[in-house]
VOPAGU-2260 file (C-alpha; in pm, 1 decimal, decimal comma):
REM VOPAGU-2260
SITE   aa  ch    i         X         Y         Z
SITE  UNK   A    0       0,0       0,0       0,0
SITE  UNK   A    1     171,6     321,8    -107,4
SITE  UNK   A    2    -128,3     596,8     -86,3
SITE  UNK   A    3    -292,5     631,4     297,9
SITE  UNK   A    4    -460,9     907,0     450,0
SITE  UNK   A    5    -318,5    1099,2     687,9
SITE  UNK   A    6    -474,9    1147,8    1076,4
SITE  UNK   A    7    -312,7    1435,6    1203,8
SITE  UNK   A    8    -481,9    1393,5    1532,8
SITE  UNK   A    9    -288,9    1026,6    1604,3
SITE  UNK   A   10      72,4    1198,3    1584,7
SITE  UNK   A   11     242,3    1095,0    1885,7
SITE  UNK   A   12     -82,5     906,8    2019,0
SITE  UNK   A   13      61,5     604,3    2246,8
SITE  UNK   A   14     -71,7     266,6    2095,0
SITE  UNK   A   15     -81,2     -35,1    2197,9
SITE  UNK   A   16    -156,3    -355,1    2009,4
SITE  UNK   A   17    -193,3    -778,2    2130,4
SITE  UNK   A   18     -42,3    -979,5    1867,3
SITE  UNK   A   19     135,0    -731,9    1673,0
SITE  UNK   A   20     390,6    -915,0    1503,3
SITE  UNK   A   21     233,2   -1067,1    1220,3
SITE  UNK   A   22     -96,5   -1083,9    1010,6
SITE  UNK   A   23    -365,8    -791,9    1059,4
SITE  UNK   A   24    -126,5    -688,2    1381,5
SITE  UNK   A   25     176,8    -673,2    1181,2
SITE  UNK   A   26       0,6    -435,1     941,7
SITE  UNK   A   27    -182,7    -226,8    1197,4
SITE  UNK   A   28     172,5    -176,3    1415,8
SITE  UNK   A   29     283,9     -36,7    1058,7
SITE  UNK   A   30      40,2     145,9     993,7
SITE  UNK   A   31      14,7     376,9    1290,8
SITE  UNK   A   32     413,6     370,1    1284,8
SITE  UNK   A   33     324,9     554,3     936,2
SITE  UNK   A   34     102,4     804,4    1157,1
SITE  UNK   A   35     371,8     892,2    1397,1
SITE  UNK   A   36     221,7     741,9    1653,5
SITE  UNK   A   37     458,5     566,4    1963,3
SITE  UNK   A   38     336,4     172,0    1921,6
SITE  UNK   A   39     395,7    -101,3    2168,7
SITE  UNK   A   40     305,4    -416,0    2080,2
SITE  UNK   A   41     281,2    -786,1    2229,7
SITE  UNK   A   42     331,5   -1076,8    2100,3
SITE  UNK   A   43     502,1   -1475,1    2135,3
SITE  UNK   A   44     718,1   -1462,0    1801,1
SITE  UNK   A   45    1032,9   -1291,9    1894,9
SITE  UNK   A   46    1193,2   -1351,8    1535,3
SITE  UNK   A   47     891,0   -1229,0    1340,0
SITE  UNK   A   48     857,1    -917,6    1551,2
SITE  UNK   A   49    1236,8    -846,3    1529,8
SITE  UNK   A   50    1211,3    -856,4    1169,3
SITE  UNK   A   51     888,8    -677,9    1145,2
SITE  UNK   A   52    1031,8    -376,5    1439,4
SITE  UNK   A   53    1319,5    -375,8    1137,2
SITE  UNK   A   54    1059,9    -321,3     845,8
SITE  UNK   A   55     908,3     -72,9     980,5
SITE  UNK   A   56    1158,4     119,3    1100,6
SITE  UNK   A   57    1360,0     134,4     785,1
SITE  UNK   A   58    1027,9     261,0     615,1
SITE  UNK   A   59     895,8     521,6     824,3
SITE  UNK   A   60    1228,2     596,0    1067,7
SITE  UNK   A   61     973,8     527,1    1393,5
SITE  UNK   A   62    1023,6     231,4    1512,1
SITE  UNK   A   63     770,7      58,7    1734,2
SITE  UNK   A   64     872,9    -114,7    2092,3
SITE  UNK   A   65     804,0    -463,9    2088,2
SITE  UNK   A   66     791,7    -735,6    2433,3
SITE  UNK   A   67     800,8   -1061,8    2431,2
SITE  UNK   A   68     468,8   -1142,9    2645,6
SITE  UNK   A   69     199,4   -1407,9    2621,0
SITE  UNK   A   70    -166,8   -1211,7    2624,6
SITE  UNK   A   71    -316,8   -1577,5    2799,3
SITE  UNK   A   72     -71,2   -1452,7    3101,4
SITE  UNK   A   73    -290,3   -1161,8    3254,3
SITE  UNK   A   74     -96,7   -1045,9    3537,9
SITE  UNK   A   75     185,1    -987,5    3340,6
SITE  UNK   A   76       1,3    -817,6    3084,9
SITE  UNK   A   77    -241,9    -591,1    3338,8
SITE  UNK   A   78     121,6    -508,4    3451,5
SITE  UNK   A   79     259,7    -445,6    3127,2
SITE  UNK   A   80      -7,4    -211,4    3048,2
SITE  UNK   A   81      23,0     -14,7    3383,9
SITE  UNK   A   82     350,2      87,2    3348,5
SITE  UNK   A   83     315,9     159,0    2999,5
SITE  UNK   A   84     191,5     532,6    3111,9
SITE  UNK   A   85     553,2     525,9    3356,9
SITE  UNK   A   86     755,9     520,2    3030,0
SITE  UNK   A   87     553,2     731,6    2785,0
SITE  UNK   A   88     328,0     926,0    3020,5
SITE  UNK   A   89      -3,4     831,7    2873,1
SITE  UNK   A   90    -180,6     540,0    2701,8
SITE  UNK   A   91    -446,2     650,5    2419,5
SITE  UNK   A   92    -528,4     360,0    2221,2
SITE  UNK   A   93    -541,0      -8,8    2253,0
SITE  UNK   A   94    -617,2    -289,7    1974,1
SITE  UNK   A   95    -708,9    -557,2    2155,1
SITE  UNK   A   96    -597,5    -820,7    1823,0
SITE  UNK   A   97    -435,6   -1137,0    1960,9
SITE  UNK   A   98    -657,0   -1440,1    1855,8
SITE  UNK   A   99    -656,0   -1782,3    1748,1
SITE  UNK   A  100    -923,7   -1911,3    1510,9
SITE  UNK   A  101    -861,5   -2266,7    1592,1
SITE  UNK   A  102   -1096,3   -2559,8    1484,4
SITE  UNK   A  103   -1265,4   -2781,7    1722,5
SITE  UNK   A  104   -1557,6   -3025,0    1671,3
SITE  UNK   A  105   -1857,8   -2962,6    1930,3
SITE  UNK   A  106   -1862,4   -3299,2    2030,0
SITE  UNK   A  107   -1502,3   -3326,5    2084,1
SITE  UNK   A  108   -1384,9   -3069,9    2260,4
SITE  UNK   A  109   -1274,2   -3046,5    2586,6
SITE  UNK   A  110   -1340,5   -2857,7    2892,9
SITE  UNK   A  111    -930,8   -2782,9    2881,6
SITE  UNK   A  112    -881,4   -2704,3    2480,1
SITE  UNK   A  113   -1291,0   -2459,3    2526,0
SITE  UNK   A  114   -1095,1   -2245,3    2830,2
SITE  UNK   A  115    -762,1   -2193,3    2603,9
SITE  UNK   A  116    -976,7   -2082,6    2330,1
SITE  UNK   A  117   -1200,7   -1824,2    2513,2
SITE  UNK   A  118    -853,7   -1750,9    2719,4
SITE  UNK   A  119    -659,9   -1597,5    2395,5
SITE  UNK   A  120   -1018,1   -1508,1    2231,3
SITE  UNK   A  121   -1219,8   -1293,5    2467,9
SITE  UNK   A  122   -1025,2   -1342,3    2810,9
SITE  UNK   A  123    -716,0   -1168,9    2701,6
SITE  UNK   A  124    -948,8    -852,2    2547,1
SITE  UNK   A  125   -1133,0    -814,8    2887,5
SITE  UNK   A  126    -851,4    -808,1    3083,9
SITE  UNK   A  127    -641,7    -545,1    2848,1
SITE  UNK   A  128    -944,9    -352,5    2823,5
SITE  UNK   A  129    -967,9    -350,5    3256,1
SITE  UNK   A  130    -597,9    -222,9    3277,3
SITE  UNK   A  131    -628,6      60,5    2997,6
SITE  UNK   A  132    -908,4     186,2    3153,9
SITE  UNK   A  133    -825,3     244,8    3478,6
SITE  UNK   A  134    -553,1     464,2    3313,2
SITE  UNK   A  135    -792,1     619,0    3047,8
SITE  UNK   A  136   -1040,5     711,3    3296,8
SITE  UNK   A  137    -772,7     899,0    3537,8
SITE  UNK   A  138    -696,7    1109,3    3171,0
SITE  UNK   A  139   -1081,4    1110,5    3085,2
SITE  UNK   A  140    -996,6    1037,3    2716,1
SITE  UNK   A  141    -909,4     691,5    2565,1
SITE  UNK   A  142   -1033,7     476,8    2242,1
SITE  UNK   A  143   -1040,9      63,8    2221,7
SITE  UNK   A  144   -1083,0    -114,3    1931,6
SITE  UNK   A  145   -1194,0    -464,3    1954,8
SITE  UNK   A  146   -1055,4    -734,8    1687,8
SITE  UNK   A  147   -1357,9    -940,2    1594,0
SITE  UNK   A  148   -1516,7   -1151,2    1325,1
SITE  UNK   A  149   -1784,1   -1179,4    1019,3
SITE  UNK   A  150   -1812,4   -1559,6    1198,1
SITE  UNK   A  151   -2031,9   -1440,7    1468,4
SITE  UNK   A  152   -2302,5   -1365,3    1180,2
SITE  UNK   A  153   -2209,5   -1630,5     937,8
SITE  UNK   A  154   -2162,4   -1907,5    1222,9
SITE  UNK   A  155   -1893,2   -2146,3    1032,4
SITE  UNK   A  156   -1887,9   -2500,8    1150,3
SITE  UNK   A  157   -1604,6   -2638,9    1350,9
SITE  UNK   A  158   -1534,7   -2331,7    1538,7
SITE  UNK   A  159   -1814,3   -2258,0    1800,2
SITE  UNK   A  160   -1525,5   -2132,9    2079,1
SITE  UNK   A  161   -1398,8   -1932,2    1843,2
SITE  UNK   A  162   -1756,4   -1781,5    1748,3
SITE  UNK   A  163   -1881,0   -1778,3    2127,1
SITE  UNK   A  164   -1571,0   -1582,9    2239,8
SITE  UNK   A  165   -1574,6   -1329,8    1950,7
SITE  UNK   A  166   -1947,1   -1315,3    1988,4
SITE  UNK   A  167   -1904,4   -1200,6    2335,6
SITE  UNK   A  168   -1704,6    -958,3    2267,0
SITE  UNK   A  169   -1919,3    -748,8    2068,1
SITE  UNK   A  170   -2125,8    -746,1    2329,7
SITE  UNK   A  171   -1836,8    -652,5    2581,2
SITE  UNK   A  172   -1748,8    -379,9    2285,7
SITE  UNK   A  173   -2098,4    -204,6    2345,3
SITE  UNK   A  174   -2103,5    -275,0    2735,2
SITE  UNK   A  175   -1746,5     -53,6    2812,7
SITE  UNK   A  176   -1882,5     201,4    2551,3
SITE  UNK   A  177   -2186,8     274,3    2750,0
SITE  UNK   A  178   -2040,6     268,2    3108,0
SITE  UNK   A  179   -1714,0     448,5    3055,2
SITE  UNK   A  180   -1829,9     699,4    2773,8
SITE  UNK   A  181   -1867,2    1002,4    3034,7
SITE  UNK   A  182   -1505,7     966,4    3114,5
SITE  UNK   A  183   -1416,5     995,5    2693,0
SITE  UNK   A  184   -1313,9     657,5    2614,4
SITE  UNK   A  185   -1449,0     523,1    2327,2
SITE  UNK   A  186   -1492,3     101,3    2246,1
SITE  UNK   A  187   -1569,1       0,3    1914,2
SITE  UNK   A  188   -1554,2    -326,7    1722,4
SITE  UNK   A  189   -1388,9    -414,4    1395,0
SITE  UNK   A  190   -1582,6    -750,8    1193,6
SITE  UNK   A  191   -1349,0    -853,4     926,0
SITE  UNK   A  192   -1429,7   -1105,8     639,1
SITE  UNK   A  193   -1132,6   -1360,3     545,6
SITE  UNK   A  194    -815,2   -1162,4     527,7
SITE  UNK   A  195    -538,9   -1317,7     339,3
SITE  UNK   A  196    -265,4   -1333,4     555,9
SITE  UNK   A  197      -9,3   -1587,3     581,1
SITE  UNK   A  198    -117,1   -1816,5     800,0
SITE  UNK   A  199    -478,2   -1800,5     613,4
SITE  UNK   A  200    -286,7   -1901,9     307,4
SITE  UNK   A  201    -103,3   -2184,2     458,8
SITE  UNK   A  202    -364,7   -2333,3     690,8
SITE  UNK   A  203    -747,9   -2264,2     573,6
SITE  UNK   A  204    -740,9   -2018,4     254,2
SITE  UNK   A  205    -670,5   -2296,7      -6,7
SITE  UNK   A  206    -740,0   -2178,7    -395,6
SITE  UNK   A  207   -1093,6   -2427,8    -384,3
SITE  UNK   A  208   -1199,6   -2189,9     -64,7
SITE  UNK   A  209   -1116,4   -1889,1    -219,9
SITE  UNK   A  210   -1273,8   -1925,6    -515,4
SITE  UNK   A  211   -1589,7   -2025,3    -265,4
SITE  UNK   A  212   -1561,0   -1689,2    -108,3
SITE  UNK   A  213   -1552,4   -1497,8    -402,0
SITE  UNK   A  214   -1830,2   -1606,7    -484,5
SITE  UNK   A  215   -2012,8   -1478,7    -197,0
SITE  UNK   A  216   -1864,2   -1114,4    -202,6
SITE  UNK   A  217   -1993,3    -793,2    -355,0
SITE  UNK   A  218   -1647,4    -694,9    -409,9
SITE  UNK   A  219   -1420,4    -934,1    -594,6
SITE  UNK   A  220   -1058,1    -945,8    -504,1
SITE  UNK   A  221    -817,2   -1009,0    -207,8
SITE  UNK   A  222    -952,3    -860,7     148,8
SITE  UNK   A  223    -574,9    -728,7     320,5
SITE  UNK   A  224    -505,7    -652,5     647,8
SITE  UNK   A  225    -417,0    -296,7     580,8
SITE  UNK   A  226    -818,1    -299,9     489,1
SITE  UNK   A  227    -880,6    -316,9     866,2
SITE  UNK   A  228    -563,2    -163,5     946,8
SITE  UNK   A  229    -756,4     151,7     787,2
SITE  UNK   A  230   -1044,4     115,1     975,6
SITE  UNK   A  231    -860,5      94,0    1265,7
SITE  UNK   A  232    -691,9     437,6    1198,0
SITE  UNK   A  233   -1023,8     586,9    1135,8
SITE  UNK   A  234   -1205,4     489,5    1461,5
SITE  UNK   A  235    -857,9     608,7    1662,8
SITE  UNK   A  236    -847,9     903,7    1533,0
SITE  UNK   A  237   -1050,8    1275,7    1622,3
SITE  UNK   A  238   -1189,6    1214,9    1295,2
SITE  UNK   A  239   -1444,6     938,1    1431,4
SITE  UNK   A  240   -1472,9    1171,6    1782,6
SITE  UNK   A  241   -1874,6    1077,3    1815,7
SITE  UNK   A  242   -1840,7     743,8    1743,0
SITE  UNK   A  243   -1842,4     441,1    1987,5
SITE  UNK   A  244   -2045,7     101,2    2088,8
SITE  UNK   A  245   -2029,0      35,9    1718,2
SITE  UNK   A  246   -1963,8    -284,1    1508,5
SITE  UNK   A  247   -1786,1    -202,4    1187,7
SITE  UNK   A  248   -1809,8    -493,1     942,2
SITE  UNK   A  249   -1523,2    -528,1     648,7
SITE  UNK   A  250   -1596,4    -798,0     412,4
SITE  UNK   A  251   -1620,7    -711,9     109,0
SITE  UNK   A  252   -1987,6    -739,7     106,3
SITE  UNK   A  253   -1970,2   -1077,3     258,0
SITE  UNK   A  254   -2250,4   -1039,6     484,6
């Protein structure tokens, strides 16, 4: 992507993103890099967020901080997040966007393998989301955004944890918004269709599926991350200032 629009408002605007070191996080830690914005971001893949931290920096001369830290551990990241306002003063925005979209059959599962997948899916989001606030709400301004999914309409077989958790979270989305609006944060959800990201490509987006999907677009072509990565600018920045509780769907016509 070479053209992008410009936020003005989200110039040195502290971010900070779950899974940020590849896919639609990869993308999103660039693209608000490409703002000016000071991003911190989380992840388990030391190597790919290296190489990613290099990327970006040798593309936009702002490079982002990255820790190694597992999302599923919430004590360390509740503590992460609190001190994040020790080292850069404030925190402004957080992309809750770690996930796992793991397949599991209904009848199979167990009690074990359900808790892991609402513990990365919706667990991890919560918690996040309870640490930045009790910051935001001291600075009575902050803005969440909320990774979700076209599954929770669409309801794909072989992944009801996955659906359940990000299901929830919408809901969770419009809770926060309406209890913490009077202090200025803001908590919206993003819904995107089937991005084509690497591990998509490798693991579930064969050619026989994706010719499936186009099919049931209005748009034909590729959805990219830096699709929602342009959302996301959008609903951080000034520029979406009365917005919030919202679900933002980006499919390609989809649903």
């Amino acid at each position: 992507m070479t053209n992008h629009a410009i936020y003005p408002s989200l110039k040195d605007k502290v971010v900070f993103i779950t899974g940020g070191a590849s896919g639609i996080g990869a993308v999103m830690v660039e693209a608000f890099c490409r703002q000016q914005a000071k991003v911190i971001f989380i992840d388990i893949l030391p190597d790919v967020a290296q190489k990613l931290c290099e990327k970006v920096t040798s593309s936009c001369n702002n490079p982002p901080e990255f820790a190694l830290l597992d999302a599923t551990d919430i004590d360390a990241l509740q503590a992460f997040i609190a001190n994040i306002p020790q080292r850069y003063k404030q925190l402004d925005i957080l992309i809750n966007n770690v996930a796992n979209d793991m397949r599991h059959s209904p009848l199979e599962v167990t009690q074990q393998a359900w808790r892991d997948c609402l513990s990365v899916n919706l667990d991890a989001t919560f918690f996040a989301s309870q640490a930045a606030i009790k910051i935001m709400r001291g600075n009575h301004k902050g803005n969440i955004i909320n990774i979700s999914s076209i599954n929770v309409l669409i309801g794909p077989r072989q992944m009801p944890g996955y659906v359940a958790a990000k299901s929830a979270l919408n809901g969770l989305s419009k809770s926060l918004a309406n209890q913490y609006g009077e202090y200025g944060i803001r908590v919206n959800s993003i819904l995107p269709g089937w991005v084509t990201t690497d591990k998509q490509l490798s693991l579930w987006l064969s050619p026989e599926a994706e010719r499936e999907w186009q099919k049931s677009v209005a748009l034909k072509g590729r959805l990219e991350s830096y699709h929602i990565a342009n959302m996301a600018l959008f609903l951080a920045a000034d520029d979406s200032a009365m917005i919030t509780g919202q679900q933002f769907v980006v499919d390609a016509g989809r649903t």
